[in-house]
N, C-alpha and C positions, 0 to 999 in steps of 0.2 A: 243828532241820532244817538244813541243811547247805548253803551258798551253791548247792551244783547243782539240791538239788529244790525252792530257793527258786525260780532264774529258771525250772525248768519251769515249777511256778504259774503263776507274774507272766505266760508267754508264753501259756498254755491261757487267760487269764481276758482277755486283750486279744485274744485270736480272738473269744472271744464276744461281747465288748461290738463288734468290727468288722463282725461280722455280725448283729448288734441294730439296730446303725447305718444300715447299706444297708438293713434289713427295715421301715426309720421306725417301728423301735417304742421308742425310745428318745427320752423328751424331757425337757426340763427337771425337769420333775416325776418321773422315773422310765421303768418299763418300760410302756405302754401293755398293757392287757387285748386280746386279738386276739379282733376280731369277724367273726362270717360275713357274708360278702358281701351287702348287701339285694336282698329277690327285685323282679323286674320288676314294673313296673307292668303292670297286668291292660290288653290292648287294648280300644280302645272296641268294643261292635261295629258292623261295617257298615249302617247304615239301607236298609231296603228300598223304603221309602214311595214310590210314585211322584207325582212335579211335582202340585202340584193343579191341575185340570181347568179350561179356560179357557170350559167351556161354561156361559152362565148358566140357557138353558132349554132345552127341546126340543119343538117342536109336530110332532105328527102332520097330514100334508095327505092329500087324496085323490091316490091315485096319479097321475102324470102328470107333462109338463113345465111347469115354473113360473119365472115372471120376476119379481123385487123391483124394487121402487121406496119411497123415502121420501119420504114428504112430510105435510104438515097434521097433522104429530104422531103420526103414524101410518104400520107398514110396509104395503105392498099387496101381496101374491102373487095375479099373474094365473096360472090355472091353463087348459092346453088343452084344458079340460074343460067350457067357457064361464063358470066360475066367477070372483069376484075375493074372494079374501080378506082381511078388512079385522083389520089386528094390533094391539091395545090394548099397547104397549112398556110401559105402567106395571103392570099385573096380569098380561104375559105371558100372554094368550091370546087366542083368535079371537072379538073383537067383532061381527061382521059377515058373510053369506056371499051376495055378493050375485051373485045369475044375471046374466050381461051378456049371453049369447047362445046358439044350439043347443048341444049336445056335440059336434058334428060342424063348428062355425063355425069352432072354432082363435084361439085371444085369444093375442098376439104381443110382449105388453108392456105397461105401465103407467107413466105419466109425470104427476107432481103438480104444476100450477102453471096462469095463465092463468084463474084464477076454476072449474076443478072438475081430476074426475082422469079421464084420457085415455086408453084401452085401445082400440089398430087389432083390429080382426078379420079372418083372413085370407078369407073368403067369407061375404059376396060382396064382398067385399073395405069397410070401413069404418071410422069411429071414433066409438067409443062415449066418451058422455059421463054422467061420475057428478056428483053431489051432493055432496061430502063430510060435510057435513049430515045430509041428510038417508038417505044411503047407495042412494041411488035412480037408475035411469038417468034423466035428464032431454033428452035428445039421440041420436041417430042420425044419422050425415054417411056417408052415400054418396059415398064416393071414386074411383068410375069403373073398375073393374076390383080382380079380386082380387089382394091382396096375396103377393105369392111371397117367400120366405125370402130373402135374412136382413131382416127388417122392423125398424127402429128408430123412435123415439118419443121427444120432448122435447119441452121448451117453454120458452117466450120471453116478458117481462111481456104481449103481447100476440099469440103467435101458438103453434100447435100445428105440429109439423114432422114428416111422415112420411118415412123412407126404405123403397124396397121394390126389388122387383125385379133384384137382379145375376144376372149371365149367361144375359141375353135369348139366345133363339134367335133364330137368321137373319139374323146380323151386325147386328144394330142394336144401338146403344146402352142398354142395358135401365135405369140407374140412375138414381131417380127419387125429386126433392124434392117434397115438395105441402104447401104451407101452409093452414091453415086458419084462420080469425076465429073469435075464441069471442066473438066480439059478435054475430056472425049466424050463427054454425054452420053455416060455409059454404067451400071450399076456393076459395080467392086467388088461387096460384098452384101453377103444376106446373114445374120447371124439372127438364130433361133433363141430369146429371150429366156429366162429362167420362170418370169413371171411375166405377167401378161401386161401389155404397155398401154397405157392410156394418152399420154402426151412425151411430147420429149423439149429441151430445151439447152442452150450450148452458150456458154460464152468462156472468150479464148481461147486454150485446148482442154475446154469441161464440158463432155457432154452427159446429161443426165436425163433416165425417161422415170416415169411416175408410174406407179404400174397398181393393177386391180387390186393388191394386197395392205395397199395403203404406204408404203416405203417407197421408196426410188433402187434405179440401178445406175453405177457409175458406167460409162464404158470408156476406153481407151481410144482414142481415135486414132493412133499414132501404128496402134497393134490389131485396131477393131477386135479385140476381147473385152469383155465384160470384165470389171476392173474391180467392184465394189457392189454387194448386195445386201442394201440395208432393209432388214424386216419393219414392216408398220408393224400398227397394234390390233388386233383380230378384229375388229368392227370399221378399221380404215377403211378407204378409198381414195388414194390420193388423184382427184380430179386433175388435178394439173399442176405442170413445176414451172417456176421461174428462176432465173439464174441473176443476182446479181445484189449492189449492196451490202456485200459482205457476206450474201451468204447464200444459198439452196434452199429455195421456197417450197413447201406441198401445200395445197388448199387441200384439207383433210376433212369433207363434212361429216361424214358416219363418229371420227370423233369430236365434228363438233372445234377444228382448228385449222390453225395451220402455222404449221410445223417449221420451224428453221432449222437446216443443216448445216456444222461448219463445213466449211470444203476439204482443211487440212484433215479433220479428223471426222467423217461423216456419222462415227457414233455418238457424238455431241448433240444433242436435240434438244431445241428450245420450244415448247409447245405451248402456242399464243390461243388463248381461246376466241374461237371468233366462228360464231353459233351458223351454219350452211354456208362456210364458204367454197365456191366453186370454180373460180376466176382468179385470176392472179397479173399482174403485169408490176415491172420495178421500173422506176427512171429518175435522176435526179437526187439519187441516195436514198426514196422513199417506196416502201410497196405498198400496193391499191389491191386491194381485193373485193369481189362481189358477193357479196351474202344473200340469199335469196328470201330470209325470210325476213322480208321488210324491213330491209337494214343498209337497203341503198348499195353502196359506196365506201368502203370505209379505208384509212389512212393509217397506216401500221411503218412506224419509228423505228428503224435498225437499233439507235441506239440505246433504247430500252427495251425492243420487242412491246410499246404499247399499242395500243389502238390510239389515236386521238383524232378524231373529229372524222370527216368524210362527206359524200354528199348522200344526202336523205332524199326519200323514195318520194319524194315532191317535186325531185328535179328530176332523179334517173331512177327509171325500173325497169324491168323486164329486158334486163343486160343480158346479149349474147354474145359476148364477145370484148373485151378491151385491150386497151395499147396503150404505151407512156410514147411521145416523140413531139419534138418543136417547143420543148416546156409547157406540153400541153396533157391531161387526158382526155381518151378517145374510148367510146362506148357505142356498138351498134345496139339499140334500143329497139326494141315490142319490135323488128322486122324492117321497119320500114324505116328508120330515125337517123342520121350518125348525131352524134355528138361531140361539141369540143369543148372540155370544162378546165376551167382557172385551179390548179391547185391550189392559189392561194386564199382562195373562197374555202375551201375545205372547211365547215363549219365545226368544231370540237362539241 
């Protein structure tokens, strides 16, 4: 071979090994075997499953509107039907159905404590007294006039607390406290409100009513005077109060909240936004409020005044009524429904 077709060679075999080089298939050990690409990992696929259901039962009631209350181990649904339904929370079903008064009388709430359980009727206007016991009326208190809407209903270690009557006709003051003795089953006192009462609600020796003006009023039970009159804000309505977790609940929809009062010093006001709320119940350290415009159920934190999570209008709507009791919530639903849901389902 001849010095010229030597260096052709020598140059053709060092192009190859240059481009063996940049292709990393050249290593110590030789020329590497060239492999195909590995194929993709196969995607997972998308789970469809929806959240599991935060409802633990579901009782069918007789049609109509109906009010909760917990107490003595047990939930109550007053129905406007003159019925009281009495709810076994451990077997989940209707223990009890006990006639309180006509179909035509209107039973306005039920409130457990003061030695039995307490349901105003709105004509001829009164308060019925049950047994827990024995599931029995034991009592009829004629309260002087029939009870007109919005009526509320609590109780105190020793006394029963009606509110009745807002937006009397004929300019008079219509809102109206009346105690009653479950020692004599017999009404104490009547005090004539400053503001017009929507709900009322007690725990220990706090009683407090939520009144048309959108503020609450303290009263005294100890004096039965009116103790403390906190003004709302001009487009309020405090729908309704709760007592507990630290603090004095209003469901305030006109502004679009609801309000925490402290107790020591009730001009401390913490306003939670939470867009038609109109319901309230606390238990647990946590309040449950009802929002109406398609917002379910929702879960509001003492300890920051947040909203976080609650249940969505796919489990519960058309709330009338709830209650915290048994580690449980409780919602009579569209009339005919009850409901017993997981807090801990509370979806954020």
């Amino acid at each position: 071979m001849s010095r010229t077709e030597l260096a052709r060679t020598t140059g053709i075999g060092a192009a190859v090994l240059l481009v063996l080089l940049v292709a990393g298939r050249l290593t110590a050990s030789g020329i590497d075997q060239v492999q195909e690409p590995a194929a993709p990992a196969p995607l997972a696929p998308a789970t469809t499953e929806p959240p599991p259901s935060p409802v633990i039962s579901a009782m069918l009631l007789r049609a109509g509107r109906h009010r909760l209350a917990f107490g003595a181990g047990t939930v109550w649904v007053a129905n406007d039907s003159g019925t009281l339904y009495r709810i076994d929370p451990v077997a989940n079903h209707i223990s009890a159905i006990i006639q309180v008064a006509s179909e035509r009388a209107g039973l306005r709430g039920a409130a457990v404590g003061a030695g039995g359980v307490w349901v105003p009727v709105a004509n001829p206007g009164g308060l019925v007294r049950i047994d827990a016991g024995s599931n029995r009326v034991v009592a009829r208190i004629p309260l002087g006039r029939p009870l007109r809407d919005p009526v509320g209903v609590a109780t105190t270690a020793d006394a029963v607390w009606v509110t009745c009557c807002a937006y009397e006709v004929g300019g008079r003051p219509g809102g109206k406290l009346m105690r009653v003795d479950p020692a004599t089953d017999k009404v104490t006192a009547r005090l004539t409100l400053p503001e017009e009462p929507l709900a009322v609600a007690t725990a220990h020796d706090q009683l407090w009513v939520a009144t048309t003006e959108g503020g609450a009023i303290r009263v005294d039970p100890a004096s039965n005077r009116v103790a403390t009159v906190l003004r709302g804000v001009p487009q309020g309505v405090a729908q309704t109060v709760a007592v507990g977790a630290g603090g004095v609940w209003l469901a305030n929809p006109g502004d679009a909240s609801v309000d925490r009062l402290d107790p020591s010093n009730p001009e401390r006001v913490k306003v939670i936004r939470v867009a038609a709320a109109t319901l309230l119940a606390v238990g647990d350290g946590e309040v449950w409020a009802v929002a109406t415009n398609d917002q379910g159920v929702l879960r509001i934190d003492p300890a920051d005044n947040a909203v976080r999570g609650g249940f969505p209008v796919s489990y519960v709507h058309a709330v009338q009524s709830i209650a915290y009791g048994d580690g449980s919530v409780w919602v009579a639903q569209g009339g005919s429904t009850l409901l017993r849901l997981d807090p801990d389902m509370a979806r954020p």
